[in-house]
C-alpha beads as a LAMMPS data file, in Angstrom:
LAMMPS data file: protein, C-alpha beads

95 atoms
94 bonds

1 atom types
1 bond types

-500.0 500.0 xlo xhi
-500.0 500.0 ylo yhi
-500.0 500.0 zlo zhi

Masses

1 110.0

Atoms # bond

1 1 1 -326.716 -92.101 -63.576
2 1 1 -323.518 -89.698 -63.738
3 1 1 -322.378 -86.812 -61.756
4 1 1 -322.163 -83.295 -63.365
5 1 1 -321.454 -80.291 -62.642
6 1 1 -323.169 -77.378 -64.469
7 1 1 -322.506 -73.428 -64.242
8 1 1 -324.206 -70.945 -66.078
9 1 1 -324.408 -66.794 -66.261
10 1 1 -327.526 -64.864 -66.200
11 1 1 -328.233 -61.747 -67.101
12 1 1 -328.150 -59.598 -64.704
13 1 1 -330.116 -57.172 -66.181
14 1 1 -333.348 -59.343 -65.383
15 1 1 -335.671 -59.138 -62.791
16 1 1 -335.601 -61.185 -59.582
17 1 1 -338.547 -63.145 -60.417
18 1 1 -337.134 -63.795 -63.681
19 1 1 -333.861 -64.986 -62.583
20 1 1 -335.389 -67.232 -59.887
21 1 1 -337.948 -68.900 -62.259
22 1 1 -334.747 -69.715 -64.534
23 1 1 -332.937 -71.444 -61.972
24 1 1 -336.362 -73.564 -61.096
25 1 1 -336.868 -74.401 -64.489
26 1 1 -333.653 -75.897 -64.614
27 1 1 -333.963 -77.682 -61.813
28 1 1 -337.381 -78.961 -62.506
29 1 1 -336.163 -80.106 -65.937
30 1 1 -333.538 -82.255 -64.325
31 1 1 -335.735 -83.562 -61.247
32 1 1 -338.592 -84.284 -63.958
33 1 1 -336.506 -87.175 -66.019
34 1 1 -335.267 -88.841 -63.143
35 1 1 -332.152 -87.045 -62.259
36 1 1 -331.047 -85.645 -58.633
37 1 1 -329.761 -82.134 -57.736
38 1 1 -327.277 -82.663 -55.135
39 1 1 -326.828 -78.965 -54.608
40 1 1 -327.174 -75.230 -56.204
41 1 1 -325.005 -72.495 -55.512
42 1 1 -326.136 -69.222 -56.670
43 1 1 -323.246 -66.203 -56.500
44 1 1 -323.497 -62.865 -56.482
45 1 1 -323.096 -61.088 -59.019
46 1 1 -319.485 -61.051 -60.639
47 1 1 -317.378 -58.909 -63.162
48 1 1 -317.051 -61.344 -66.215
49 1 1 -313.326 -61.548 -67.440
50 1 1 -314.166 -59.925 -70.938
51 1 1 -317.438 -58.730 -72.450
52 1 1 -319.772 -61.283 -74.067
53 1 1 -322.551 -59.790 -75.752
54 1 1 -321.805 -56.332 -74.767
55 1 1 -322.332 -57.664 -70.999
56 1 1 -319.229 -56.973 -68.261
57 1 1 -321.023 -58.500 -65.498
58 1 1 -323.291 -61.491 -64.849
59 1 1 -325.143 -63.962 -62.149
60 1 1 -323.610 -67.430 -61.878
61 1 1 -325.422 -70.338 -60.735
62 1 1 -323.381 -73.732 -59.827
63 1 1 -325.637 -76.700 -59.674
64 1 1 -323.953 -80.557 -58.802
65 1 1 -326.157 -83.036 -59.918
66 1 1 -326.759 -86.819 -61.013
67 1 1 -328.385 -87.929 -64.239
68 1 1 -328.191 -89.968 -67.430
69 1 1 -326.357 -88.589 -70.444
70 1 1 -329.577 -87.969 -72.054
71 1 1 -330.811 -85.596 -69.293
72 1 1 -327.383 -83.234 -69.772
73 1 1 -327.964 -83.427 -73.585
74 1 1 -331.316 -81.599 -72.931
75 1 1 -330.360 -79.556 -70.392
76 1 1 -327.564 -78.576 -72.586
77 1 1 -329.971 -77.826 -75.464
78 1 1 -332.657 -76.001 -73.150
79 1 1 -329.927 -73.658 -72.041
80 1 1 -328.174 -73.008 -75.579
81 1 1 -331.491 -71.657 -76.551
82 1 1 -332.786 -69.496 -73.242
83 1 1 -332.376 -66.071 -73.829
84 1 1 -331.698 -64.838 -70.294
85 1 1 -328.802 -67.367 -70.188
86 1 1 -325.538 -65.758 -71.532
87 1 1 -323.050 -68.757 -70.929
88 1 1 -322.764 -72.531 -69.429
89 1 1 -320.805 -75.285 -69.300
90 1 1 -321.813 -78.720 -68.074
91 1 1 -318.836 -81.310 -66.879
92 1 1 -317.918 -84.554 -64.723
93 1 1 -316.200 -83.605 -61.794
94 1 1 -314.360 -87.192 -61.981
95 1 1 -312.833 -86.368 -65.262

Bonds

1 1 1 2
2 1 2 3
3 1 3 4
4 1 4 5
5 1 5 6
6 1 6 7
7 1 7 8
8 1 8 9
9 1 9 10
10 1 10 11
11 1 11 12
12 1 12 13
13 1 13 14
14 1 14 15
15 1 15 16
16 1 16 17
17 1 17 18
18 1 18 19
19 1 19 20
20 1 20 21
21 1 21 22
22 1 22 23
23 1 23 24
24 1 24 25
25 1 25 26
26 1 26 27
27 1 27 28
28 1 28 29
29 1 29 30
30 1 30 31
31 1 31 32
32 1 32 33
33 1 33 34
34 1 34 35
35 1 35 36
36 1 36 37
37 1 37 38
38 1 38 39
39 1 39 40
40 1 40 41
41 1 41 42
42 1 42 43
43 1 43 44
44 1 44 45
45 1 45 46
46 1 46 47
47 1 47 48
48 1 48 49
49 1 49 50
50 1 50 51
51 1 51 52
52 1 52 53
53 1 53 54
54 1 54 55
55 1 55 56
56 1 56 57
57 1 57 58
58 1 58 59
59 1 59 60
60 1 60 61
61 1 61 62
62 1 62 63
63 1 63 64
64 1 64 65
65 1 65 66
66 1 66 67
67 1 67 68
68 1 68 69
69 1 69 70
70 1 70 71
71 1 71 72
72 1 72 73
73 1 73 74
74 1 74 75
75 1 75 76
76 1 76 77
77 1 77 78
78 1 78 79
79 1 79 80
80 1 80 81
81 1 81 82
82 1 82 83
83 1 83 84
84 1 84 85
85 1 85 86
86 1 86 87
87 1 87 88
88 1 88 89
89 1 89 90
90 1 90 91
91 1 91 92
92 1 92 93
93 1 93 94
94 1 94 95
């Protein structure tokens, strides 16, 4: 398994709930094929630097976590197509 590092912008414009069941279903998607979340961050919410999607502000989530390259390939795909997800990027800290 490999570390990564994955951050990702909600809208804000969702509700509570919503934005809480987003970052579980993340979560649970990583936990479920055998990965580890060594922590999640969750930030207020920030002024993006320009607007994406007409938005100028969004919630940012930082989650470190181990898993095979498999794992980030879905969790890359799962999060290119959720709607209340405006932007992500998964990396390797070590790199």
């Amino acid at each position: 398994m490999r570390d990564y590092e994955l951050t990702y912008i909600i809208d804000p414009s969702l509700e509570e709930e919503q934005v809480t069941a987003l970052i579980e279903r993340f979560s649970t998607l990583v936990t479920s094929h055998g990965g580890e979340i060594a922590s999640t961050d969750r930030w207020e919410k920030r002024k993006l630097a320009y607007d994406i999607n007409g938005r100028r502000e969004g919630l940012y989530v930082v989650v470190a976590f181990k898993a095979t390259p498999e794992v980030r390939s879905e969790l890359d795909r799962q999060l290119r197509l959720t709607e209340g997800v405006i932007r992500h990027l998964i990396v390797r800290p070590d790199e």
